[in-house]
N, C-alpha and C positions, 0 to 999 in steps of 0.2 A: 853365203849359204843360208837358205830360211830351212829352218825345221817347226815342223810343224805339232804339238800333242793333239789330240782327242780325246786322253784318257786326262782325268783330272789330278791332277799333279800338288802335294802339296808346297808350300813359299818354301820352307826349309829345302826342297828340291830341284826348285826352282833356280833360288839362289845359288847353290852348287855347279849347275850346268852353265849358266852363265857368267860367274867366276870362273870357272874351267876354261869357257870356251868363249870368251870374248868375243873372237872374230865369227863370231854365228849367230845369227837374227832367230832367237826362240820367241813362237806362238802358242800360247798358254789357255786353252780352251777346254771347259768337261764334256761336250755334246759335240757329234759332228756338224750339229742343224748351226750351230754357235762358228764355225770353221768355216762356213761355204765358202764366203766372199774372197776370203783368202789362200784358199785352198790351191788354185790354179798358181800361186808363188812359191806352193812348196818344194822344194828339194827332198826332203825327207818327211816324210808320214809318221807320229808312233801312235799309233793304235790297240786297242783290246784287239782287234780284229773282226770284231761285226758289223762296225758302221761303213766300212769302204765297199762299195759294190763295185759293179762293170759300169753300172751308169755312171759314177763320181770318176772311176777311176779314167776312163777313154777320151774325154776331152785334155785329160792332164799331161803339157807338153814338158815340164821341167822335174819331175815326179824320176827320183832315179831309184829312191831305194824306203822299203816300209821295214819299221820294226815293228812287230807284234809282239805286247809286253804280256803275252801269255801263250802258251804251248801248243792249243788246236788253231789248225786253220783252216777248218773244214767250212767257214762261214766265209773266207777268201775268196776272190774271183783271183786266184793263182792262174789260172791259163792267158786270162785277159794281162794281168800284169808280166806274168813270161811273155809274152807276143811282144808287149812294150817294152823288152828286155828291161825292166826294175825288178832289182835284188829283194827280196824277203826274208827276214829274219826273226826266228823266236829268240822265248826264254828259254828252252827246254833245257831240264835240270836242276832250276829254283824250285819245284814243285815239291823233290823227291823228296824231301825231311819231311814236309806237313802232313803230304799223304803217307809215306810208309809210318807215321806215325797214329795217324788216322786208323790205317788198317789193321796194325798190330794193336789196338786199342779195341776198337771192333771185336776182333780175336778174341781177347780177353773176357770182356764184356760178354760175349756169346757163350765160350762155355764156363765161368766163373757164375752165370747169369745175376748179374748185377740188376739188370731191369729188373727180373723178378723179384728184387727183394725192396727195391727201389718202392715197388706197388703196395710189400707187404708195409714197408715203413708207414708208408702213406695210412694205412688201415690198421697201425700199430699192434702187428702182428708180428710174434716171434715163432717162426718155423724153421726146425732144424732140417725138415724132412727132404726141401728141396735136393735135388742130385745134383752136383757140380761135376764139372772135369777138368783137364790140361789139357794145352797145348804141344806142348812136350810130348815128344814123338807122332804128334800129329802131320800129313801131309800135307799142303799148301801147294796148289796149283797157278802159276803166274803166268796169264795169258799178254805178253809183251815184257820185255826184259832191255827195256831201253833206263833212262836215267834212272824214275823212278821205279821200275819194276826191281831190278838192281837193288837197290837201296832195301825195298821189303825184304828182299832175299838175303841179305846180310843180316838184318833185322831180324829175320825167321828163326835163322842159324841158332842166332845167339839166345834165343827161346828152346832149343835142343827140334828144330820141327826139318822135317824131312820135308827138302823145296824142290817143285819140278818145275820147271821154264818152257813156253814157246814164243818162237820167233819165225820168220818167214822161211830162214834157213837152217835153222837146229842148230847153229852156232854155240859151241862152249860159252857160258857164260859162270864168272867168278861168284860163291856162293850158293852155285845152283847143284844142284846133285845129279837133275838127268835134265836134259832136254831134248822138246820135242820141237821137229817143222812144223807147218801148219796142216800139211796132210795126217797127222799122227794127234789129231788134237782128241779124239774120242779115248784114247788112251792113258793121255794126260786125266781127262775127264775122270775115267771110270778108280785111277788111281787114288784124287783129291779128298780130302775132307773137307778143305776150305777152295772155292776157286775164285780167283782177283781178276778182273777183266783192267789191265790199264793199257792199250791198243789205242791207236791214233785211230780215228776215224777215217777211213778209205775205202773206195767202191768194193774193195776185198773182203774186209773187215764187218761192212754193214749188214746187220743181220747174222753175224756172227755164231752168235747162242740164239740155236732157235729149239727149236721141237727135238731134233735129234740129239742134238746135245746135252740137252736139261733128262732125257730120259737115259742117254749117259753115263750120267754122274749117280752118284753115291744115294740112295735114298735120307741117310743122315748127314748130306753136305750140304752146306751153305756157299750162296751165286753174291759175291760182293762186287758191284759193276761202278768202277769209280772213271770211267772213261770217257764217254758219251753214251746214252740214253739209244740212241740209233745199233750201237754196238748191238745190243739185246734184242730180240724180238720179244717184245712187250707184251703183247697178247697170248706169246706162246708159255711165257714165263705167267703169267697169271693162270693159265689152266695148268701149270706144273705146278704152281704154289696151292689151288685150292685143290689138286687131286692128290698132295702132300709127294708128287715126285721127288722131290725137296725138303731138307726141314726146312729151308729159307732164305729167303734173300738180304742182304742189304743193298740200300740202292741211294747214292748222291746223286744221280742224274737222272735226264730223262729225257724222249722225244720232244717235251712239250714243256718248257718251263717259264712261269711257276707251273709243277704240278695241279689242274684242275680239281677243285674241293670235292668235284664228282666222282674224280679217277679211282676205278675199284680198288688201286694199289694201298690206298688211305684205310680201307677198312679191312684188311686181309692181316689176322694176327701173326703168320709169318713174314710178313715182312717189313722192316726195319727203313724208314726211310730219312735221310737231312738232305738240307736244302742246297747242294752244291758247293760243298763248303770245302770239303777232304784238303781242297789246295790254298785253304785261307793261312795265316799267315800272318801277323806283325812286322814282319822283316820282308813281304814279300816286294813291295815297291822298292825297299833298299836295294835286294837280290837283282832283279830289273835293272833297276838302272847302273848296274854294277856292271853287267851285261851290254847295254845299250851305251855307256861312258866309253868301255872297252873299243866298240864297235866303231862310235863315232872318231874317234882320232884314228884307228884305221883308215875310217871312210878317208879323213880331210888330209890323210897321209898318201892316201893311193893304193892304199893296199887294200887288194881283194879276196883276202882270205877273213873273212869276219865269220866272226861266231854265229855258230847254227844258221849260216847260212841253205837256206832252203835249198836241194837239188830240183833242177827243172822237172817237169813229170812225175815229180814222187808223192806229191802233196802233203807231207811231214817232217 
């Protein structure tokens, strides 16, 4: 059995999988360009999930199953590897601690306005005058209520904040107070003070929050979009931030990243931007491969029920 990385792996982890798994041939590479030669003897793929195309992937005859050691796989050529019947597999669920802590940090930050005083310090300035607020009894709108979404919502609770949820099906979910389908989402909308986009990237999904929805929401809400950048419509969302539809965005992602030094987003005082980070993490390659350890001795046992296994057709 050859397994093959992509993603750059450190020796303490290295050494783990193969004291584990003896009978398994690991290839230890950080770049795909670094893979090619070898690539045609894998059995197993792990991957970020961006460097595998339909090009690499369709000449590969012994290629049975990919793990993707992170959550989107909207950079997949999923249809090409279903046709090849090879399994797909995330992490989904290592994410939810980093990011609901992300968010409920965010939160704070927004109306404690930490920045603002951050700027006065800078200018050693003492001003009482600034207006604070809570979060406490504030609404919170989660658009996706999968691991992470979950996880905010517990997180909200325990802040005293009134949490609403959508999902494709309005399914009850634990911590949430109401929830909404996806046809009911202007509702959710007009309700928020704060709204969370964490939503898998899907032909459904794209374009998500555009015009109609930013005008929506709450004129003193804030659009926190920690999902993909595509979720948003980007353009729509910059004439809702400088017409102040909004008091504001924060934003981790984006269509195009790195975000372009030109992109109007950079100069626009309402909106809050970092660099992709919400799912960073210390622990996060432990989590992974905690996941993908799990996985493998299923694989080499026979068993097909492996974690986060991907459903054909669903792309998430």
């Amino acid at each position: 059995m050859n397994v093959l990385f992509t993603a750059k792996l450190s020796q303490k982890h290295q050494n783990k999988l193969q004291e584990q798994f003896p009978q398994v041939q690991f290839f230890f590479f950080e770049h795909m360009d670094q893979a090619l030669d070898l690539l045609d003897k894998a059995h197993i793929v792990v991957t970020y999930g961006e460097d595998l195309t339909e090009h690499l992937v369709l000449p590969l005859k012994q290629l049975k199953w990919v793990q993707v050691i992170s959550a989107g796989l909207d950079k997949m050529p999923l249809s090409t590897l279903e046709k090849k019947e090879v399994w797909v597999t995330n992490v989904s669920g290592i994410h939810a601690i980093p990011m609901a802590e992300y968010t409920l940090g965010i939160l704070i930050q927004l109306v404690r306005r930490f920045p603002v005083f951050y700027d006065l310090q800078k200018e050693k300035k003492w001003d009482r005058s600034v207006r604070v607020g809570e979060i406490y009894g504030k609404t919170i709108g989660i658009l996706g209520t999968g691991a992470i979404g979950k996880e905010i919502a517990r997180r909200a609770k325990a802040f005293g904040m009134r949490v609403l949820g959508l999902n494709r099906s309005g399914k009850e979910v634990s911590d949430v107070d109401q929830m909404f389908s996806r046809d009911q989402i202007e509702q959710l909308l007009k309700e928020s003070d704060f709204v969370v986009v964490i939503t898998p990237l899907t032909k459904e999904t794209r374009g998500l929050i555009g015009e109609k929805e930013l005008t929506a929401m709450k004129p003193s809400a804030y659009l926190i979009n920690i999902a993909r950048g595509e979720v948003v419509d980007e353009s729509a969302l910059i004439r809702g931030l400088k017409e102040k539809k909004i008091a504001g965005a924060v934003l981790d992602v984006f269509s195009e990243e790195p975000l372009p030094k030109s992109h109007p987003f950079w100069e626009l005082e309402n909106c809050f931007i970092t660099p992709h980070v919400s799912g960073r993490s210390p622990y996060y390659m432990e989590r992974a491969l905690d996941i993908f350890i799990k996985n493998l001795d299923l694989f080499l046992r026979g068993n097909r029920e492996l974690i986060n296994l991907i459903p054909k057709g669903r792309g998430y």
